[in-house]
VEXKOL-557707 format. One line per 2 residues: number of its first residue (from 1); for each residue x, y, z of C-alpha. Coordinates in Angstrom, 2 decimals. Each point is the difference from the previous one (the first is absolute). Layout:
NUM> X:Y:Z; ...
END
This chain:
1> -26.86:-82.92:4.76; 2.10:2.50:-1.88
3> -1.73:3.18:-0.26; 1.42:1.11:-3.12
5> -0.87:-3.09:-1.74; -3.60:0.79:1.04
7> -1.46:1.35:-3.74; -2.33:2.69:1.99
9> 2.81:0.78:2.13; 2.13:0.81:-2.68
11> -2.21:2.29:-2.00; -0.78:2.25:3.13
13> 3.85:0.23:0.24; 0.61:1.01:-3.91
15> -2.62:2.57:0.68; 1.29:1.27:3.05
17> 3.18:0.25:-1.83; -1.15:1.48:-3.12
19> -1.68:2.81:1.96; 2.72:0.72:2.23
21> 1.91:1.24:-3.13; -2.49:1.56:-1.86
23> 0.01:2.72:2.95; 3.46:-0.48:0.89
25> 1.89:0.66:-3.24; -2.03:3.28:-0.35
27> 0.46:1.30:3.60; 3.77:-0.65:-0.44
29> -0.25:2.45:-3.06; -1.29:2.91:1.63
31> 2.03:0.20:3.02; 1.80:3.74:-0.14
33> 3.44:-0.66:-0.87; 2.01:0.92:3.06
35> 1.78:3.34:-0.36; 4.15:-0.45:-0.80
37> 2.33:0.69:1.96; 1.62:1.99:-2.76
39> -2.43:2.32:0.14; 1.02:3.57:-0.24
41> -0.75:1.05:3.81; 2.60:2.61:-0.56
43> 1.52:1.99:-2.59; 3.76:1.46:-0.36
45> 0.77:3.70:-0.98; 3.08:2.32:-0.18
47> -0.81:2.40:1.66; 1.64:3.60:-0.88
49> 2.59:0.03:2.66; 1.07:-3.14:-1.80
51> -1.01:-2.40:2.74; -2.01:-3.40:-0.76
53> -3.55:0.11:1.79; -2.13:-3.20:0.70
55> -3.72:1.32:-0.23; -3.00:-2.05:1.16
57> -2.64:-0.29:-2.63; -2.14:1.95:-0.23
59> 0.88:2.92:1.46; -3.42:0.71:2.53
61> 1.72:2.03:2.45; 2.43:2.67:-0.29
63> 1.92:2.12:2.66; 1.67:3.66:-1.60
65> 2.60:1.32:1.75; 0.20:3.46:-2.35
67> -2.61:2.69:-1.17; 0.87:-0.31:-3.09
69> -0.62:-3.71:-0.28; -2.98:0.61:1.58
71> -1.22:2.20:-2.25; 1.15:-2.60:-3.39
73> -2.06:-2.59:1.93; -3.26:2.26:-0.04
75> 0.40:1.57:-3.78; 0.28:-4.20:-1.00
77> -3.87:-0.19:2.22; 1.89:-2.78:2.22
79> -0.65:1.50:2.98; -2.19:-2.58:1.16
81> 3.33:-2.13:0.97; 1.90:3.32:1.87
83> -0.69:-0.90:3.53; 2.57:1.89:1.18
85> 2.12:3.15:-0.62; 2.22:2.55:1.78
87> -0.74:3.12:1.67; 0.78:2.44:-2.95
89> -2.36:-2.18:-2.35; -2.55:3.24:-0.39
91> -0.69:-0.58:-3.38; -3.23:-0.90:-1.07
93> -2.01:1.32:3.22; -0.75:-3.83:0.23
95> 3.56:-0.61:0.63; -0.05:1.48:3.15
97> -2.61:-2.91:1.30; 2.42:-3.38:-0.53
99> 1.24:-0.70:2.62; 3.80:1.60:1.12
101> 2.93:-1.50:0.25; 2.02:2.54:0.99
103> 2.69:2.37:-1.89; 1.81:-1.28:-3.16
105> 3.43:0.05:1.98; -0.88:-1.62:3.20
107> -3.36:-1.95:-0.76; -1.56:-2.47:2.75
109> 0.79:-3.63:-0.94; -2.36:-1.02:2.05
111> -2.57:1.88:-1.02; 0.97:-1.05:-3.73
113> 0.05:-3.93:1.09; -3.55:0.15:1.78
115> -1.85:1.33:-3.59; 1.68:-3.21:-1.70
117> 0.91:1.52:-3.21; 0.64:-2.27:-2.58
119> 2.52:2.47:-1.77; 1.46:3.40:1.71
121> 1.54:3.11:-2.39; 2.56:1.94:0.23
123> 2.32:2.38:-1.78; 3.66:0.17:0.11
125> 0.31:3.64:0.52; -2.31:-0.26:3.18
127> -0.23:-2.63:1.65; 2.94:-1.55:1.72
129> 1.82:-3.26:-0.75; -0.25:-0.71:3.59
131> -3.54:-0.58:0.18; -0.05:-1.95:-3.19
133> 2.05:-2.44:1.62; -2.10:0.11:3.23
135> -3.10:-0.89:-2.44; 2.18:-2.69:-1.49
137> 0.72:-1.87:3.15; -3.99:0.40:1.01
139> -0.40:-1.90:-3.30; -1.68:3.04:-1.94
141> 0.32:0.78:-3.18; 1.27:3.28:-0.97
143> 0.35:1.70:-3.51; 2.30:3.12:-0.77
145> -0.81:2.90:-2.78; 3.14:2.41:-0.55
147> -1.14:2.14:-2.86; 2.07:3.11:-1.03
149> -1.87:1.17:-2.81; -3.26:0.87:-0.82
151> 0.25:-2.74:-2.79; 1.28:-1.91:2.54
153> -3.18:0.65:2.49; -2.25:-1.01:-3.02
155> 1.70:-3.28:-0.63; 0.05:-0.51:3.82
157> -3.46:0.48:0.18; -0.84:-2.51:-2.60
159> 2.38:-2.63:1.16; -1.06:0.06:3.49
161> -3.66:-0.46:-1.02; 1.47:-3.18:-2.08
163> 1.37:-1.26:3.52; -3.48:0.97:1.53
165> -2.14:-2.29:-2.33; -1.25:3.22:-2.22
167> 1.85:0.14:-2.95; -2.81:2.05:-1.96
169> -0.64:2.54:2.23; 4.24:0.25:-0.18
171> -0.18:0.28:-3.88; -3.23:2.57:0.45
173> 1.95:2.57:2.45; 3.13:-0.42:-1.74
175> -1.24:0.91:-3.61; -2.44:2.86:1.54
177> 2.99:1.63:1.79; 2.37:0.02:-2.77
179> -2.80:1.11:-2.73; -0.40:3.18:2.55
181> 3.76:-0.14:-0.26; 0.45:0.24:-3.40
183> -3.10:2.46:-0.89; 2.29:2.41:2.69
185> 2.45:-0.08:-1.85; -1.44:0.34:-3.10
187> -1.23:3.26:1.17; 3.27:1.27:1.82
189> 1.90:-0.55:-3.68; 2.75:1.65:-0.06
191> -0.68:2.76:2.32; 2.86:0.86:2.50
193> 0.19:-1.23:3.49; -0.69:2.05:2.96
195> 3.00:0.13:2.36; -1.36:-0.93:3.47
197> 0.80:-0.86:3.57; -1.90:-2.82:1.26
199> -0.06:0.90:3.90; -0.55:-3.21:2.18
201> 0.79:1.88:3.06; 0.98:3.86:0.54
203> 2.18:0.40:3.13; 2.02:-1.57:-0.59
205> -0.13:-0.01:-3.51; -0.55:-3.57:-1.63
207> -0.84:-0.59:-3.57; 0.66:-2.98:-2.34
209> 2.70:-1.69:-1.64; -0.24:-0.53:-3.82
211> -0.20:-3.66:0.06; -3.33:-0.25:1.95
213> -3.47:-0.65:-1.34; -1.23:3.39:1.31
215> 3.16:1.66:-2.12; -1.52:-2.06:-3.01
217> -3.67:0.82:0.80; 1.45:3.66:-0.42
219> 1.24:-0.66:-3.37; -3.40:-1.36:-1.07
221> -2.01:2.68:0.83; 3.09:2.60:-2.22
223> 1.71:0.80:3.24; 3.82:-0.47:0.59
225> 1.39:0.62:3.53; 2.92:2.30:0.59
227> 1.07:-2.66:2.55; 2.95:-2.47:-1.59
229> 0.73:-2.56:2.95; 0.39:-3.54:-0.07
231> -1.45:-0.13:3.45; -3.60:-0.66:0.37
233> -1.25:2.64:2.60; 3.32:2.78:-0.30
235> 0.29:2.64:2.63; -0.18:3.48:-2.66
237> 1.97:3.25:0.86; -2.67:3.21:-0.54
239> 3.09:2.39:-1.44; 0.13:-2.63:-2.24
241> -3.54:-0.54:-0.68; 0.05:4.34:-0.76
243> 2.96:-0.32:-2.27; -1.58:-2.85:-2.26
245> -3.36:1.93:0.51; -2.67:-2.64:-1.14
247> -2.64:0.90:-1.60; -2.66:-1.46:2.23
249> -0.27:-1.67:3.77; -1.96:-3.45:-0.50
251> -1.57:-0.93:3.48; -2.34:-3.30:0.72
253> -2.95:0.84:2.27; -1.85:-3.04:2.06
255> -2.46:3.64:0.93; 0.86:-1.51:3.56
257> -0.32:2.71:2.83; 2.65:-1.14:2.05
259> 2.40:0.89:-2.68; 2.43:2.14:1.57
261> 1.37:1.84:-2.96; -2.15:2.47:-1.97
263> 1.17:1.01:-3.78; -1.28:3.52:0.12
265> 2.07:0.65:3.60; 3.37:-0.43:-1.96
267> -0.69:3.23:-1.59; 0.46:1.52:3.26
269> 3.37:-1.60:0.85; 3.29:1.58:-0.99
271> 1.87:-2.88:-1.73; -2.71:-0.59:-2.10
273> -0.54:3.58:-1.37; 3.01:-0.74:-1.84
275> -1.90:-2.42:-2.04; -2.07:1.51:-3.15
277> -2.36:-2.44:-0.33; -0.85:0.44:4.00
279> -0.42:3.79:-0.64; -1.85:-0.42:-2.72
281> -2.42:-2.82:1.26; 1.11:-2.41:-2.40
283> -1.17:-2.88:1.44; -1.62:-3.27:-1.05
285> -1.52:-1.99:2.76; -1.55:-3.23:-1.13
287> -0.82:-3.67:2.08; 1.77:-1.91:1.94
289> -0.33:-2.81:-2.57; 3.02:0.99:-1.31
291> 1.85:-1.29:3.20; -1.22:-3.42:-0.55
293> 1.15:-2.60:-2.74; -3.65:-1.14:-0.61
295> -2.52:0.85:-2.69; -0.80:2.77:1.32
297> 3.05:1.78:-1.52; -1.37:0.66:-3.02
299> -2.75:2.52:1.13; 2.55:1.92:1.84
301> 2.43:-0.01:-3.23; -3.63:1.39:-1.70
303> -0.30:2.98:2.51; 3.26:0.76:0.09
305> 0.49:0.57:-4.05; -3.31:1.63:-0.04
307> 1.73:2.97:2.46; 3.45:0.39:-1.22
309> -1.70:-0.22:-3.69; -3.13:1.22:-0.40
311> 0.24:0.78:-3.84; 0.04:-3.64:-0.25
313> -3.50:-0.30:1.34; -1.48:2.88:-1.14
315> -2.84:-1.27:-2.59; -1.04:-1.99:2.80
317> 0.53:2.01:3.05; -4.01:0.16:0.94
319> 0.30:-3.48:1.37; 2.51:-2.65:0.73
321> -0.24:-3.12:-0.54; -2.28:-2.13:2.91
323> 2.62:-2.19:1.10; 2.36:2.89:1.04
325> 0.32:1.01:3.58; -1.04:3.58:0.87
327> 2.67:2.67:-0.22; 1.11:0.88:3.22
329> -0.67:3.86:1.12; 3.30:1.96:-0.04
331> 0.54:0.14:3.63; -0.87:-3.69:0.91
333> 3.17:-0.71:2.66; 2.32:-2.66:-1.66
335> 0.67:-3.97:0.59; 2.93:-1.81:0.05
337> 0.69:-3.97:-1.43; -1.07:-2.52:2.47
339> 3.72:-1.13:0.61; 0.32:3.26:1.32
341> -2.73:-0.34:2.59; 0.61:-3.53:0.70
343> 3.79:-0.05:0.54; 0.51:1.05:4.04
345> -0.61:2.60:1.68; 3.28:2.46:-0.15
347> -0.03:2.35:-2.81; 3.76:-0.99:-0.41
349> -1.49:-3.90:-0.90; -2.89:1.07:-2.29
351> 2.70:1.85:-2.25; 1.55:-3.55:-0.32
353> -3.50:-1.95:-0.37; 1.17:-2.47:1.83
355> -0.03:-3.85:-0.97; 0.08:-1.59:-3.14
357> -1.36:-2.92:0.02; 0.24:-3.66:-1.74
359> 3.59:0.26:-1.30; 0.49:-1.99:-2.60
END
């Protein structure tokens, strides 16, 4: 006998049916729709050496290869995602705990490869193009800054926190460190610059060439060096330096005892008596910051106005304001740019800071 023709049989099958979709239809609707493949896994910037960079999203894990960068990354509160950084990273203290990677010009790739960074940074000036290529055939990421300014740092600083997945904190550091900026200037007015020489390194001689961020920083704070080169890190004659006679010696101090030149000991050499603001003790000795195109800058502009003007300050000179660094005593032995340290190991080298990196 046919089954189906069997009026019980049928029945039980209608209802067997009937269920079957009352629970399928609805389970079919609530499956998770599966994830496309044209989802945006990875993002792709210009970076400012003009190269195109394919970043993972998001950006958990981040390798620096430059203090300064190091130092943007903290003052955006990512530093949760540095998990590695070079040797000269000193700044914060905590920067000295990520792991190292080595110096900016000769870092260890393998070192870099075994922290799996999902993005590393560099900076044009720095770093050279021949370990941005080496990342590039590892398969990691890299992304260039190359500012020249200190408008330039502050844009820097808020487009690399765009790439980094933080565009507020960007917008936040950028407008904080151009109000500072422009309440500066606002008391500077139209007061006349100092004349200075910016002294990166003594013997020889090295100061800075007018088209670097530190020779802007300068003009900031109402400072104007008596140095006119086009080259970043010239070599400066002292008869020269005595017949321009600036009107103050700027030095950066990292208050590091292993400094091995001491402002108050050129007083006591020769060449230097020749100098009237080395006589006279007309010096102004502020932070290192100023050798680093990071946030940073801006405090050191700060100190550095506050000592070759202090008219400017003087309704408020019993207290600065809490962000600013503490002045640096007057015999704190100078610093010198990173590049400087980093470049290699002859004196000859360092004058040339060796290696510019991701070319365009």
């Amino acid at each position: 006998m046919n089954a189906v023709a069997n009026p019980r049989v049928r029945i039980a099958v209608c209802a067997a049916l009937a269920a079957w979709l009352v629970f399928a239809v609805p389970s079919r609707a609530q499956t998770p729709t599966p994830v496309s493949a044209a989802s945006p896994l990875f993002r792709e910037v210009t970076d400012e050496a003009g190269r195109t960079v394919r970043i993972p999203q998001p950006v958990r894990r981040i390798v620096s290869l430059a203090p300064s960068l190091t130092e943007t990354i903290y003052a955006l509160g990512l530093q949760d995602r540095l998990v590695g950084d070079t040797d000269y990273c000193d700044y914060p203290a905590d920067a000295k705990t990520k792991t190292k990677v080595g110096g900016a010009i000769n870092p260890s790739l393998e070192q870099i490869a075994a922290l799996h960074p999902d993005l590393v940074l560099v900076t044009k000036g720095l770093n050279r193009l021949e370990t941005v290529h080496s990342l590039d055939t590892l398969g990691i990421p890299s992304y260039a800054t190359d500012p020249h300014t200190v408008g330039q740092i502050i844009t820097s600083s808020r487009i690399l926190a765009d790439v980094l997945g933080a565009p507020e904190a960007g917008a936040a550091i950028a407008s904080e460190m151009q109000h500072r900026l422009a309440d500066l200037q606002e008391r500077l007015g139209a007061l006349p610059p100092k004349r200075v020489l910016f002294a990166v390194w003594t013997e020889p001689l090295i100061s800075v060439g007018k088209d670097t961020f530190i020779a802007d920083a300068l003009r900031h704070a109402g400072a104007i060096s008596i140095v006119d080169s086009s080259q970043d890190w010239p070599q400066v004659n002292l008869e020269e330096v005595a017949r321009l006679q600036p009107d103050f010696l700027v030095f950066a101090t990292s208050h590091s005892e292993t400094t091995p030149h001491d402002v108050e000991a050129l007083a006591t050499l020769p060449a230097w008596k020749t100098i009237d603001a080395v006589r006279n003790r007309r010096y102004a000795v502020i932070s290192d910051a100023v050798n680093r195109p990071a946030p940073r800058i801006v405090a050191a502009i700060e100190d550095l106005a506050r000592q070759l003007h202090p008219e400017a300050f003087a309704e408020k000179s019993d207290g600065a304001k809490e962000n600013m660094e503490k002045q640096s005593p007057p015999n704190a032995p100078p610093s010198f740019p990173y590049s400087f340290l980093e470049a290699n190991s002859s004196r000859a080298e360092r004058m040339n800071t060796g290696g510019c990196a991701c070319a365009r």
